[in-house]
C-alpha positions as CSV (number, residue, x, y, z in Angstrom):
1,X,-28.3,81.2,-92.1
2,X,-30.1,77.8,-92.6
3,X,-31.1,76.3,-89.2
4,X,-28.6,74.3,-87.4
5,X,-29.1,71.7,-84.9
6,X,-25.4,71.4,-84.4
7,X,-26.1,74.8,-82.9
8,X,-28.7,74.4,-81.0
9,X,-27.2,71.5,-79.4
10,X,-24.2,72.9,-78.5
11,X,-26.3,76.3,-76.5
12,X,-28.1,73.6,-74.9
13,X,-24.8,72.3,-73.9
14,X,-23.8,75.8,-72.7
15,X,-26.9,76.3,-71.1
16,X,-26.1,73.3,-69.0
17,X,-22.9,74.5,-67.8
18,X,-23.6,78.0,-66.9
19,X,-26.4,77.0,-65.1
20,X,-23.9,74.4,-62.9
21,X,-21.4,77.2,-62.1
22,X,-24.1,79.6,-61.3
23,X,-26.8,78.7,-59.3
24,X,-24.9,76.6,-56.4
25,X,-24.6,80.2,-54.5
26,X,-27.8,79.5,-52.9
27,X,-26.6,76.6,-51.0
28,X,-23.3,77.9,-50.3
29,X,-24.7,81.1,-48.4
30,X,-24.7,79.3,-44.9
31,X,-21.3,78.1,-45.1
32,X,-19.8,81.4,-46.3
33,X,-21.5,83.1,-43.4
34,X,-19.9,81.0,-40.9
35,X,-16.5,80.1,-43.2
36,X,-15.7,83.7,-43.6
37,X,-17.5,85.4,-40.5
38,X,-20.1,87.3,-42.8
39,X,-23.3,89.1,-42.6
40,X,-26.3,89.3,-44.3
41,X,-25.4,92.3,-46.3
42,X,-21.3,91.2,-47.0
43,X,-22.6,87.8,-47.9
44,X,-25.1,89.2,-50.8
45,X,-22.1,91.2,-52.3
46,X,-20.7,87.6,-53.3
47,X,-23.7,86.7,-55.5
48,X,-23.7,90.9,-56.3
49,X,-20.0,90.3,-57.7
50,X,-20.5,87.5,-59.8
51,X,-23.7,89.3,-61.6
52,X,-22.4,93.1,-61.9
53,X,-20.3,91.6,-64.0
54,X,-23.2,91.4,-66.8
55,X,-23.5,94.9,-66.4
56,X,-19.7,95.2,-67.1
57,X,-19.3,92.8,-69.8
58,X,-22.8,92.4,-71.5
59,X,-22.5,95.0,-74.1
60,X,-18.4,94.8,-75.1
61,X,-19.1,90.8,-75.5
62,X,-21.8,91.9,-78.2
63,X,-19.2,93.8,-79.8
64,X,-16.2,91.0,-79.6
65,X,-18.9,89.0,-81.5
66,X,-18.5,91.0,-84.5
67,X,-14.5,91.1,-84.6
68,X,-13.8,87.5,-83.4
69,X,-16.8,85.2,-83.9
70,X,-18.7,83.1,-82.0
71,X,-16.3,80.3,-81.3
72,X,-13.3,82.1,-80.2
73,X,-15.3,84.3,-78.0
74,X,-17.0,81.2,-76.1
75,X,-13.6,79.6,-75.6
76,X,-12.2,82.7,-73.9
77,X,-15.3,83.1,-71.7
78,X,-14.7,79.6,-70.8
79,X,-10.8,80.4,-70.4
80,X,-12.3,83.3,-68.4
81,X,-14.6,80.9,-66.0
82,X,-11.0,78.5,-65.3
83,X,-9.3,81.3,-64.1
84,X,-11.5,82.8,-61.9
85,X,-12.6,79.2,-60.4
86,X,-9.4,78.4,-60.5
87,X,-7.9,81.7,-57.7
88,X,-10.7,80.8,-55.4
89,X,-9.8,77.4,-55.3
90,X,-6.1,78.4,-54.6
91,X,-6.9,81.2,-52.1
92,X,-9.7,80.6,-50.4
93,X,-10.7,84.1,-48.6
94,X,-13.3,86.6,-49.0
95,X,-11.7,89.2,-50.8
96,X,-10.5,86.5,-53.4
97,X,-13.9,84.9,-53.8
98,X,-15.4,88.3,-54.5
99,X,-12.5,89.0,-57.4
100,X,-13.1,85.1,-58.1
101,X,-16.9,85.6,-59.0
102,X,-16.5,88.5,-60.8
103,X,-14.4,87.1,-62.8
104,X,-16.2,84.0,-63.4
105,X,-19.4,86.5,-64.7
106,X,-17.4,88.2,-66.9
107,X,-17.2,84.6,-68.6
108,X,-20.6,83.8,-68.1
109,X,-21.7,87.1,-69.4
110,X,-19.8,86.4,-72.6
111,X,-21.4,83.5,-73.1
112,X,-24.9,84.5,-72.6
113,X,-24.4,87.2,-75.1
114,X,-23.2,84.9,-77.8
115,X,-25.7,82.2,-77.3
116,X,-29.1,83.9,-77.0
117,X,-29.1,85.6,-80.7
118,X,-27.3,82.4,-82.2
119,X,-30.3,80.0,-80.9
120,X,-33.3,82.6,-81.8
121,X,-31.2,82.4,-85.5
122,X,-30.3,78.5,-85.8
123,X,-33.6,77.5,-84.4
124,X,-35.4,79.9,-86.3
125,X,-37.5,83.4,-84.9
126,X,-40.7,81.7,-84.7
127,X,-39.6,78.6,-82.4
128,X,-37.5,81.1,-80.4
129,X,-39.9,80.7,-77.6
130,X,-39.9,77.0,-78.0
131,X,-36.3,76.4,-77.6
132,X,-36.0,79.0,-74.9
133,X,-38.1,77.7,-72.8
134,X,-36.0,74.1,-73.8
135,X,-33.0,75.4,-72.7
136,X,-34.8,76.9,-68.9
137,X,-35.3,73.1,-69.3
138,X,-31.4,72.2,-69.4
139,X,-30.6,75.4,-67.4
140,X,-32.7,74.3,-64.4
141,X,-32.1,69.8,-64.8
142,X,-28.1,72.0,-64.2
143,X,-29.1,73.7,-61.1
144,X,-31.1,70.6,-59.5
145,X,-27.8,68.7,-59.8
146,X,-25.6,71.0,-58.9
147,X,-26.6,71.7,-55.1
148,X,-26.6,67.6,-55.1
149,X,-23.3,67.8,-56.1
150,X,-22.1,70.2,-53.9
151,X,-23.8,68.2,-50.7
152,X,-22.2,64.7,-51.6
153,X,-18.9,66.1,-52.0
154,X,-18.9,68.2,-48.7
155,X,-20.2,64.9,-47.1
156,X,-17.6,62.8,-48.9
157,X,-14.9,64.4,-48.2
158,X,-15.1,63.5,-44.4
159,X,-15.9,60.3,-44.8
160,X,-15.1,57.0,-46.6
161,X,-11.9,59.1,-48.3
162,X,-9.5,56.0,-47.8
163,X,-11.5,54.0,-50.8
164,X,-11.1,57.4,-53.2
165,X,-7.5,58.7,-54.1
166,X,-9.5,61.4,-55.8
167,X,-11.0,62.6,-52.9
168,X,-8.1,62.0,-50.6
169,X,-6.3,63.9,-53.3
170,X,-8.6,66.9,-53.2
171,X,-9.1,66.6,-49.5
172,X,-5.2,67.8,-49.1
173,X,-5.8,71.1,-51.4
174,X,-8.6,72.0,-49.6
175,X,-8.7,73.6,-46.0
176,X,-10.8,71.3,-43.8
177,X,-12.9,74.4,-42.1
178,X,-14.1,74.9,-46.0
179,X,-14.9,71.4,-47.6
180,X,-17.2,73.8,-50.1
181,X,-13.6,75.1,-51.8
182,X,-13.8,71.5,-53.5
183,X,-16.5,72.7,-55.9
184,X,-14.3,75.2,-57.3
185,X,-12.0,72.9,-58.1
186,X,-14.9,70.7,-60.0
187,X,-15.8,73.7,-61.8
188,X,-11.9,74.2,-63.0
189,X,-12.2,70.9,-64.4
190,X,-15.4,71.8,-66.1
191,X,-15.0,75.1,-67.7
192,X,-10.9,73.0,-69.0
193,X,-13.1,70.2,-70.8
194,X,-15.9,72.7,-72.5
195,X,-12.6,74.5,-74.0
196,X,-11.5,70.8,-75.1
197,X,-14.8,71.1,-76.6
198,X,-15.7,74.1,-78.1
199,X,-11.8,74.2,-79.6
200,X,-12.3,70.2,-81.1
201,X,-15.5,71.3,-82.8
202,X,-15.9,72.5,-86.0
203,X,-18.2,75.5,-86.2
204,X,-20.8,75.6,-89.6
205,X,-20.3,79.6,-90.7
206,X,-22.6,81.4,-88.9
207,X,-24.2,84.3,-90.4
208,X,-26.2,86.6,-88.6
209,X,-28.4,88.5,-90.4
210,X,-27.8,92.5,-89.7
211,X,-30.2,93.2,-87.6
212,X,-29.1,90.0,-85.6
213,X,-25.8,91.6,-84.6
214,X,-24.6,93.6,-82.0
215,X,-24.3,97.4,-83.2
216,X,-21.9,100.1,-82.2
217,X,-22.7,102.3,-79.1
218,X,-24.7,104.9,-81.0
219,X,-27.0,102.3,-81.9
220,X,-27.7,101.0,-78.1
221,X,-28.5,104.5,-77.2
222,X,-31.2,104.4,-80.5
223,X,-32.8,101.7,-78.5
224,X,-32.8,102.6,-75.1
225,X,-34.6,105.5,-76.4
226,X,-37.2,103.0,-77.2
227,X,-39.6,102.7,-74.1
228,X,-40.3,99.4,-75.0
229,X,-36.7,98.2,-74.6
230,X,-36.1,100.1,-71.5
231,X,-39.4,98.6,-69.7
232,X,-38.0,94.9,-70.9
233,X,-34.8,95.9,-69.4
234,X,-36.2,96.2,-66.4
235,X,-38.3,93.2,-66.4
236,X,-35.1,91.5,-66.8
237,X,-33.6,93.2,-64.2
238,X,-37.0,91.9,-62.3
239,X,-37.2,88.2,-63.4
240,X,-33.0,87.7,-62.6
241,X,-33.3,89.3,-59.6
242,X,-36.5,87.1,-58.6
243,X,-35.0,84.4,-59.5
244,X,-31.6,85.1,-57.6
245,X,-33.3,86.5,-54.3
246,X,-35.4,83.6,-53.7
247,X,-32.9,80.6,-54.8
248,X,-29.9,82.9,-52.8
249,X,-31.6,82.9,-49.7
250,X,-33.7,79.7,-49.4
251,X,-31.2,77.6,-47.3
252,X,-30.4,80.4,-45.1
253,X,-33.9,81.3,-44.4
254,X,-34.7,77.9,-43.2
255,X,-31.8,77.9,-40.8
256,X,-32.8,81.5,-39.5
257,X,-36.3,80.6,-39.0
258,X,-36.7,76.9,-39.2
259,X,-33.1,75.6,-38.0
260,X,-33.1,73.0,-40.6
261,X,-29.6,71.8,-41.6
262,X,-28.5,74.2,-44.2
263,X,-25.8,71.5,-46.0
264,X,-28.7,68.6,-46.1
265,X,-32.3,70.0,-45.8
266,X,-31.2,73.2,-47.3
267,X,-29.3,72.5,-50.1
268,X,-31.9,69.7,-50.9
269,X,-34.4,72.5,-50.8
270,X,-32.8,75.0,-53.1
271,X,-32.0,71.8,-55.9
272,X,-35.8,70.5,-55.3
273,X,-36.6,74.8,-56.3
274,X,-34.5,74.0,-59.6
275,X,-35.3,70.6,-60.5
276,X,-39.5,72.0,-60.4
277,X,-38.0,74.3,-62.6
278,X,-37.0,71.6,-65.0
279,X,-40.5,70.4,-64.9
280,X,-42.4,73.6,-65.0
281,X,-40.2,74.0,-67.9
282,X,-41.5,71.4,-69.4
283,X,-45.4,71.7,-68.4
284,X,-44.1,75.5,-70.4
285,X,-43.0,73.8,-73.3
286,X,-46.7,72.5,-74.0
287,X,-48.5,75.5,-72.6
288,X,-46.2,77.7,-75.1
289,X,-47.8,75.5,-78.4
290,X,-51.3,76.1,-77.5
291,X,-51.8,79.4,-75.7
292,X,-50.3,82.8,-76.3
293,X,-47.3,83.4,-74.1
294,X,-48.4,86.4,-72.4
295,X,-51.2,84.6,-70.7
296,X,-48.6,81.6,-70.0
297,X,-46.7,84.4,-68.2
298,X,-49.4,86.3,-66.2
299,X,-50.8,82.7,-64.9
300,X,-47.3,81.5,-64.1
301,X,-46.0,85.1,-62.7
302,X,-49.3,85.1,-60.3
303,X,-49.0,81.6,-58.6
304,X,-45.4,82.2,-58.1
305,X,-46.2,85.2,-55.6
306,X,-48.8,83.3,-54.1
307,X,-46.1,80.2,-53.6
308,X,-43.6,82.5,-52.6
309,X,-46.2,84.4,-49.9
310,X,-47.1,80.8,-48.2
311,X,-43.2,79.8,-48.3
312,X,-42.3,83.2,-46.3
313,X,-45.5,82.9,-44.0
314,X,-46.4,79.2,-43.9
315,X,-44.8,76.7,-41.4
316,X,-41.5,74.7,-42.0
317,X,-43.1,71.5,-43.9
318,X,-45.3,74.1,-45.9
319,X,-41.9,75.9,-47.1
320,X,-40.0,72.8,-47.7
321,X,-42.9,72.4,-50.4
322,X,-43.4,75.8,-51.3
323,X,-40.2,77.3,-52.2
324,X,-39.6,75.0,-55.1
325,X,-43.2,75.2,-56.5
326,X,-42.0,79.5,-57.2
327,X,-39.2,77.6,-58.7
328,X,-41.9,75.9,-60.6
329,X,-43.7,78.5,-61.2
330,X,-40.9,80.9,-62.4
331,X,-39.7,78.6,-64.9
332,X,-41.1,79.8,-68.2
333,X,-40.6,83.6,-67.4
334,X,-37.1,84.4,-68.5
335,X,-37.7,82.4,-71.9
336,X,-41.0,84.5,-72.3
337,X,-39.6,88.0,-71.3
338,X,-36.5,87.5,-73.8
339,X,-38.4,86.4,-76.8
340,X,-41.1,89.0,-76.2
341,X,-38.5,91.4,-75.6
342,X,-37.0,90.4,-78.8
343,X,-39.8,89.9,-81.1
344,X,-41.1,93.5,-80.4
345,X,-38.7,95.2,-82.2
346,X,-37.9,94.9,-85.9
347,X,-34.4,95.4,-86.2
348,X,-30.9,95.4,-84.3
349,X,-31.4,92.3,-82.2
350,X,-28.0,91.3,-81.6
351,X,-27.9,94.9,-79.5
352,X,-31.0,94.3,-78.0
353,X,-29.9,90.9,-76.9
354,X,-26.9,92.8,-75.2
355,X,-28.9,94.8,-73.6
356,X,-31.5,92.2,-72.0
357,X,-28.3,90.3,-71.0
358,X,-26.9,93.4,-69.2
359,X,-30.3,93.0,-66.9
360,X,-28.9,90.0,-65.5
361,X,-27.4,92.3,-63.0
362,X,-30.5,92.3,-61.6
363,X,-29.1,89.2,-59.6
364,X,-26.6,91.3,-58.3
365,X,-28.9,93.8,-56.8
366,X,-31.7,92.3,-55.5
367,X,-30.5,89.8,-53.5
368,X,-28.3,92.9,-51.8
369,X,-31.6,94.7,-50.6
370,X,-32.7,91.3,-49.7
371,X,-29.8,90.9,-47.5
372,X,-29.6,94.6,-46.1
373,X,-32.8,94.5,-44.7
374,X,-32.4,90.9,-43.4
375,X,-29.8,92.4,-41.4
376,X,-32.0,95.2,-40.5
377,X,-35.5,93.8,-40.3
378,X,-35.4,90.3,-40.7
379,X,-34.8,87.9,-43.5
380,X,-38.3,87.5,-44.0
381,X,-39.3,90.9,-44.6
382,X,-36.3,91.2,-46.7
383,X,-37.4,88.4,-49.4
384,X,-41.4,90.5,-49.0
385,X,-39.5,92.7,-51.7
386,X,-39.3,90.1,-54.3
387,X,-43.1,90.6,-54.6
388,X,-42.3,94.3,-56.4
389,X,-40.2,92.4,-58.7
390,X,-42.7,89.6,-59.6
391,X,-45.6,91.9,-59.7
392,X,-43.6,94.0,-62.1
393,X,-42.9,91.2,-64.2
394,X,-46.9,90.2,-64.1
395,X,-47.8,93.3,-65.7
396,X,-45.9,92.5,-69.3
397,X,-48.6,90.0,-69.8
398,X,-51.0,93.0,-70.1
399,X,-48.5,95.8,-71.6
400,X,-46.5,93.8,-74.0
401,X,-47.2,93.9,-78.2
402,X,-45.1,91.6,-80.0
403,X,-44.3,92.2,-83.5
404,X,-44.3,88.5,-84.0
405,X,-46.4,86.1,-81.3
406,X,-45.0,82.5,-80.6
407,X,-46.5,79.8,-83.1
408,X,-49.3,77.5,-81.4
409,X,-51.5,75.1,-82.6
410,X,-55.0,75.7,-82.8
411,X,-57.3,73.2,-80.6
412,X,-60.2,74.2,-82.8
413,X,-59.4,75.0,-86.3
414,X,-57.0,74.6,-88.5
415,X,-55.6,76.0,-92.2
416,X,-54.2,73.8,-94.5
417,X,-50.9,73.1,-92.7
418,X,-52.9,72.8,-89.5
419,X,-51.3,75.8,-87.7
420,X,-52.0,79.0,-86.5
């Protein structure tokens, strides 16, 4: 298909959005410890709930692709989301918000499946890396606003109420032990409007190339045969769960060891983790122009374990600094592992894409060990195994062998169009 900023624009959009309804579980773990009586371990099968739904709904999205098409499949992921925000804002208990976020990944999932392939087609192969790493951008401006969000509105809803028949409104559906519920109800009204949206909007015909679409079963198990796809597989089981177990467990690490205020200090914390990732993202989207983007990830992937080993170690102003800069840090390596993953194989894409999205569960698994051996040994040592995952993930910088290497632009020499 010709390349389509309309496209593009619109999965930027997406981008934002998922990233909004996702990553506010990190700043919600205190309050769904002490709101629902929870441990370590019960608490990490929330954020496990909402990400095993990748596993569940990765590959069949992929499929729905084919028969319905992109648009009607990303308005019923979003009809999907409003449901499943919409039963934990009704019935707000543990076994609901574990049914709830399921549901709401099965939506997400969906989504991710259809928008990865469409922006590596409308933006075109060679600038895949480009606009991934743009929409990390988006994805992680989203996640720095969303735990601000979340803070002012659990602050706003005890106080100055009387000047805000919104609030006062919202403050009556919501049980008053669990001022957090009120997100959920934000998130019903945003998953409503992007079906507004997506429905208003007139779709340019979309058409994937065949190795851009998602194959039938036999040909998944063609490529997990591949070793290559399997090892990216688990990188992405790697970066997600990274990602997840540091960001999930950021505000109630500094309560447990610092007993800073998890709703202020620590939910500033965990946005300040996503808003470096904004900027990292950017600082990426220059780095990925002139250098090859397996050294961007080995340089990136190493002095993200070394932030994250003075954040778990260092004192509690050292932390408050060092837990965003892995956020900083991290930015660039999803963008990088997909389009690696992706541009080392020379057919069937749109299956390979379900496939890498499928390793989202990753987030659903990690931050479980994390949380079983916090209750065993200590939160601290718990989060010492997101340094297997990260080292891991250092190592494609040295294994991988792209068919096709991101486009830079040569510093010393150049041909007659001036690019390498």
């Amino acid at each position: 298909m010709k390349r389509s900023p309309y496209i593009v624009f619109l999965i930027m959009l997406t981008f934002f959005v998922i990233s909004f309804l996702t990553n506010i579980m990190g700043p919600l773990i205190p309050d769904l410890i002490k709101g629902f009586s929870l441990s370590l371990t019960l608490v990490a099968l929330l954020p496990f709930a909402f990400f095993i739904a990748y596993g569940v709904m990765s590959i069949p999205s992929g499929m729905m692709i084919e028969k319905y098409k992109e648009k009607k499949v990303m308005i019923a992921a979003f009809v999907v989301a409003f449901i499943g925000s919409l039963i934990l804002a009704l019935f707000p208990n543990y076994l609901s918000a574990v049914g709830s976020l399921f549901i709401i990944g099965c939506g997400m999932a969906m989504l991710q499946v259809v928008i990865n392939p469409l922006l590596r087609t409308s933006g075109g192969e060679e600038n895949f890396a480009f606009y991934s790493v743009l929409a990390q951008l988006i994805f992680g401006f989203a996640s720095f606003v969303s735990p601000l969000v979340y803070s002012k509105l659990v602050f706003a809803m005890g106080h100055d109420m009387k000047d805000n028949g919104l609030l006062t409104y919202l403050y009556t559906l919501v049980p008053p032990q669990l001022p957090w519920i009120s997100l959920y109800f934000l998130f019903v009204v945003i998953c409503f409007f992007m079906i507004v949206v997506i429905a208003a909007s007139k779709f340019p015909a979309v058409e994937l190339k065949e190795d851009e679409k998602a194959g039938a079963l036999a040909t998944h198990i063609t490529l997990l045969k591949n070793k290559q796809v399997v090892l990216y597989f688990i990188a992405m089981i790697c970066y997600i769960g990274s990602e997840q177990g540091v960001a999930n467990w950021i505000s109630q690490f500094l309560l447990s060891y610092h007993g800073l205020d998890p709703q202020k200090i620590g939910a500033e914390t965990v946005a300040y983790f996503w808003g470096l990732m904004t900027a990292g993202g950017i600082l990426g989207l220059l780095l990925l122009k002139i250098m090859d983007s397996r050294i961007v990830l080995i340089t990136f992937t190493g002095l993200a374990i070394v932030s994250l080993a003075i954040a778990l170690f260092g004192t509690s102003s050292i932390a408050l600094i060092a837990f965003p800069m892995v956020g900083f840090f991290a930015s660039v390596l999803y963008p990088i592992i997909f389009s690696l993953a992706l541009n080392s194989v020379s057919e069937h894409h749109g299956s390979f894409s379900g496939i890498m999205v499928t390793g989202i569960i990753g987030g659903a698994i990690m931050p479980l060990i994390v949380g079983w051996l916090g209750d065993n040994y200590g939160l601290r040592l718990g989060m010492c195994f997101l340094f297997l995952t990260l080292g891991f993930i250092f190592s494609i910088g040295f294994w991988a062998k792209p068919i096709i290497t991101n486009k830079t632009i040569s510093l010393f020499k150049k041909n007659e169009g001036g690019i390498t």
